[in-house]
N, CA, C and O atoms as a DFTB+ gen file, in Angstrom:
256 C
 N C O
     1  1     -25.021       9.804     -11.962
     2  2     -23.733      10.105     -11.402
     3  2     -23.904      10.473      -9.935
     4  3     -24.932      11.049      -9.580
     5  1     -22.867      10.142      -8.997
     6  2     -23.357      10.183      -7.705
     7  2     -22.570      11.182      -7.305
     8  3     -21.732      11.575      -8.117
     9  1     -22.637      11.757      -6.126
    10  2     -22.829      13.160      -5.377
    11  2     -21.644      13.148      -4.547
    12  3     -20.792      14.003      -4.307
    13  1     -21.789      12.131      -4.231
    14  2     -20.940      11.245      -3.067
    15  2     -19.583      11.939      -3.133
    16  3     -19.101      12.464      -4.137
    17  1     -19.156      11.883      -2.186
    18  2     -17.299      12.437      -2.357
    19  2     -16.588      10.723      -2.669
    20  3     -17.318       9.746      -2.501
    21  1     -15.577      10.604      -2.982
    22  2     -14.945       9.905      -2.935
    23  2     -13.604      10.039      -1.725
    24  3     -12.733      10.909      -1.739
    25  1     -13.709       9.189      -0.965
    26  2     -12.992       8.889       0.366
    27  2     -11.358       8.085      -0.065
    28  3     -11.233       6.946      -0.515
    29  1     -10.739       8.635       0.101
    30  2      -9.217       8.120      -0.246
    31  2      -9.022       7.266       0.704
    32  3      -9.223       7.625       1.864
    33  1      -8.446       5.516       0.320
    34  2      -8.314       4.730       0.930
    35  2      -6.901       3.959       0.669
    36  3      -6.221       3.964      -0.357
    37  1      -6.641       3.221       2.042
    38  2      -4.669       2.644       1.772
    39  2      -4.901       1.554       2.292
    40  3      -5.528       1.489       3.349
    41  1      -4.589       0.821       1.862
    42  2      -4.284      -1.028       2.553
    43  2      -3.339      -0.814       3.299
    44  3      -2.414      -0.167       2.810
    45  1      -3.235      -1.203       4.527
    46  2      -2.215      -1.330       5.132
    47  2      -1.946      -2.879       5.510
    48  3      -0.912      -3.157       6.117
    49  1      -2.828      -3.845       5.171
    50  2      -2.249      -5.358       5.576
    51  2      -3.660      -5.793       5.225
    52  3      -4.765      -5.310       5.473
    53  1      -3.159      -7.107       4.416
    54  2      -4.431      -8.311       4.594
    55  2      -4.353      -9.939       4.332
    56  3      -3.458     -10.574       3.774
    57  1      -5.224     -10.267       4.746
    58  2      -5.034     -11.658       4.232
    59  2      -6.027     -12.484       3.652
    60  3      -7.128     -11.945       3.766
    61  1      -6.086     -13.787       2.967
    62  2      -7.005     -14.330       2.687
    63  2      -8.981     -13.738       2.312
    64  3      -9.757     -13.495       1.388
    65  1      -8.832     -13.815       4.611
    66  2     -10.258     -13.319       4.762
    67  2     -10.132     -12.191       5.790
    68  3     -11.146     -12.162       6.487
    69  1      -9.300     -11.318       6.103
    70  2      -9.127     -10.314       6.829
    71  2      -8.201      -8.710       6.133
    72  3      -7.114      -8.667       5.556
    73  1      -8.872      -7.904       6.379
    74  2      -7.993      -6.703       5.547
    75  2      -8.289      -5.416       6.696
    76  3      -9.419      -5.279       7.165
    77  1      -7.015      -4.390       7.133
    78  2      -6.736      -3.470       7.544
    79  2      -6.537      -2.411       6.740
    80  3      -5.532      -2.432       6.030
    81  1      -7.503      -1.188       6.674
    82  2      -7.185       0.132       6.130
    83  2      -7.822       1.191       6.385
    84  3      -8.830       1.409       7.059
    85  1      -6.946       2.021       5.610
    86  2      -7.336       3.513       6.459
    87  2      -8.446       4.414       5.343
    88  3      -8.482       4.145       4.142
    89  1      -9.045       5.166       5.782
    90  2      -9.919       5.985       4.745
    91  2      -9.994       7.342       5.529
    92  3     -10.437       7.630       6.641
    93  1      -9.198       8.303       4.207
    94  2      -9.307       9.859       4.689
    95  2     -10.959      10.622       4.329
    96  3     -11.535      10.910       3.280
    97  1     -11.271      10.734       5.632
    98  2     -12.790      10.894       5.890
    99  2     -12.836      12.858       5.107
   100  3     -12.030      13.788       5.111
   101  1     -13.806      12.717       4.724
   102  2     -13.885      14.546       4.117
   103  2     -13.804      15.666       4.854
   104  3     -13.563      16.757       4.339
   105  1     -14.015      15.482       6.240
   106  2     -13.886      16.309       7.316
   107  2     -12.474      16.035       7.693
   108  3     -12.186      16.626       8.734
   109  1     -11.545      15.372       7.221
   110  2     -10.176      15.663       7.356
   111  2      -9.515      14.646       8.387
   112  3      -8.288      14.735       8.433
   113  1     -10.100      13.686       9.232
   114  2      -9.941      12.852       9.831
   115  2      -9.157      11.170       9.137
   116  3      -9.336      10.519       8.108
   117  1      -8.604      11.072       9.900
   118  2      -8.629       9.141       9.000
   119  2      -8.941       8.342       9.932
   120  3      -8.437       8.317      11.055
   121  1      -9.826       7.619       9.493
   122  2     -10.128       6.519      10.380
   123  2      -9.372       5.006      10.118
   124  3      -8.575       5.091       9.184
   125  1      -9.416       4.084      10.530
   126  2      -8.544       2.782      10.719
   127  2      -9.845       1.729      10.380
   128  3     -10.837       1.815      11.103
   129  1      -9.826       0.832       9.377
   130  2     -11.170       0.054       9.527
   131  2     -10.379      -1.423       9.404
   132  3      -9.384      -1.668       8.723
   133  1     -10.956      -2.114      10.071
   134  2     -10.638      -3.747      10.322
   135  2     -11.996      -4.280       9.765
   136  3     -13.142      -3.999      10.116
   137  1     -11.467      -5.268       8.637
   138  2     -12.362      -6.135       8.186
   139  2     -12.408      -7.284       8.533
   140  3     -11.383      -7.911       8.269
   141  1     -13.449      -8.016       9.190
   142  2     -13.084      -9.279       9.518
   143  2     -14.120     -10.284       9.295
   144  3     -14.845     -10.752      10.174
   145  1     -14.142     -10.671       7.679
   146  2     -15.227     -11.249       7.078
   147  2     -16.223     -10.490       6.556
   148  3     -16.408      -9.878       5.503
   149  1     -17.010     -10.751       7.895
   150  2     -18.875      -9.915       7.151
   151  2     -18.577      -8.505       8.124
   152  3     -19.265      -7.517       7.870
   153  1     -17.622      -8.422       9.159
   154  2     -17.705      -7.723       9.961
   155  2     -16.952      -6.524       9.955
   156  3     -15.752      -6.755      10.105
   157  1     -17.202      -5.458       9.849
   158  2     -15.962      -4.251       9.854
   159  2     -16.014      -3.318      11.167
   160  3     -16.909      -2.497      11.366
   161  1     -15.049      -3.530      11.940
   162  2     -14.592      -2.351      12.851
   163  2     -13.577      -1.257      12.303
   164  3     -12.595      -1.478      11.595
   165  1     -14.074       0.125      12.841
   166  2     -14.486       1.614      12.194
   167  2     -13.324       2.047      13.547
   168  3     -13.492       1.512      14.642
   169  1     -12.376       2.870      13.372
   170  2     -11.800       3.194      14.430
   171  2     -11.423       5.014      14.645
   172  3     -11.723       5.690      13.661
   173  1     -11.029       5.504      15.408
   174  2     -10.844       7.077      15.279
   175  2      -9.093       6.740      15.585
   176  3      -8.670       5.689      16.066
   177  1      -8.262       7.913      15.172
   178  2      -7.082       7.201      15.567
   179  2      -7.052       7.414      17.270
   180  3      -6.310       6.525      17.687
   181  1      -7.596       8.292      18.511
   182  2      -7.261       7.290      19.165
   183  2      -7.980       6.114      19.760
   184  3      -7.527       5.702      20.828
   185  1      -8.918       5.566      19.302
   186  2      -9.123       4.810      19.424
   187  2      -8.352       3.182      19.004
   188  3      -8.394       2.114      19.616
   189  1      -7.453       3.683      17.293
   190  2      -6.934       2.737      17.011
   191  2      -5.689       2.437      17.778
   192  3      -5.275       1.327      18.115
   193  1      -5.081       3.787      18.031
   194  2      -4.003       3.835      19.092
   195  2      -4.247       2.922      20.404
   196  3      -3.268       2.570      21.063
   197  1      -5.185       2.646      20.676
   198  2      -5.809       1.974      22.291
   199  2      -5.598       0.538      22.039
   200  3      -5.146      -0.301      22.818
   201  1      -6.153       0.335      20.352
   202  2      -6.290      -0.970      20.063
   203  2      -4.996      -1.671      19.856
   204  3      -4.720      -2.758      20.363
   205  1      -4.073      -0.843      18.926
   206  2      -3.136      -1.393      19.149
   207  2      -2.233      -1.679      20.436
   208  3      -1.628      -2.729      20.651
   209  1      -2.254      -0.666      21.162
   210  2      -1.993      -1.436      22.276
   211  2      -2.552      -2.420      23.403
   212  3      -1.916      -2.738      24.408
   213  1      -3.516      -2.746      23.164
   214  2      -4.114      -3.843      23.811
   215  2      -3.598      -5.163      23.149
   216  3      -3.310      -6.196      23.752
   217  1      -3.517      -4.888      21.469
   218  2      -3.070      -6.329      20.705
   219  2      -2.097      -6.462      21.056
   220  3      -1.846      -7.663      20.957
   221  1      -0.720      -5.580      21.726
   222  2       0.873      -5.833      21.612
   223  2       0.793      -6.186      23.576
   224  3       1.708      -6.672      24.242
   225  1      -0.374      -5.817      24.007
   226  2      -0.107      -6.700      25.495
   227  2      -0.562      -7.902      25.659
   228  3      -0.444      -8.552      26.698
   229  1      -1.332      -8.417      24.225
   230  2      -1.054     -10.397      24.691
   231  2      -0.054     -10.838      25.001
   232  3       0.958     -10.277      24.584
   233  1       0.054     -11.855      25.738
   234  2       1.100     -12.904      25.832
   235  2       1.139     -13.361      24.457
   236  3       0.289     -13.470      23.573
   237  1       2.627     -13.643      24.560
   238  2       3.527     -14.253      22.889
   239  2       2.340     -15.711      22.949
   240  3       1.890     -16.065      21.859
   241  1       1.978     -16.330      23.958
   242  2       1.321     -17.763      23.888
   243  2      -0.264     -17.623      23.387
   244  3      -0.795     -18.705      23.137
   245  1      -0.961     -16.622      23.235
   246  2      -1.989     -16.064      23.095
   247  2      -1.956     -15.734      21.188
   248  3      -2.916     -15.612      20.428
   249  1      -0.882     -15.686      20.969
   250  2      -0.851     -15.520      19.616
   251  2      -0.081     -16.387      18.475
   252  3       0.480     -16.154      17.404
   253  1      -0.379     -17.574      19.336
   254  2       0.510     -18.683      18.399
   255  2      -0.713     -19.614      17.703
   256  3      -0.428     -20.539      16.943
């Protein structure tokens, strides 16, 4: 039996081969994790805060 805490986790969006969610860290934090395939980016919120706004300043042509 493992020791481990168990980390509370929420989908917030996915698709196919990509999934967004959050995990309430034991020290009381939530972090934001982006899956993208083999790859997962780990975020602090403000960091995710930064990210999202960098994604909402593409050009509309950048995301078609």
């Amino acid at each position: 039996m493992s020791s481990e805490p168990t980390i509370p986790t929420a989908i917030l969006a996915e698709t196919q081969n990509y999934m967004v969610y959050t995990a309430d860290e034991p020290d009381g934090e939530r972090t934001y994790n982006l899956e993208l395939g083999t790859v997962t980016l780990h975020f602090f919120q403000e960091e995710w805060d930064e990210f999202l706004k960098l994604i909402r300043a593409l050009p509309k042509s950048a995301t078609k």
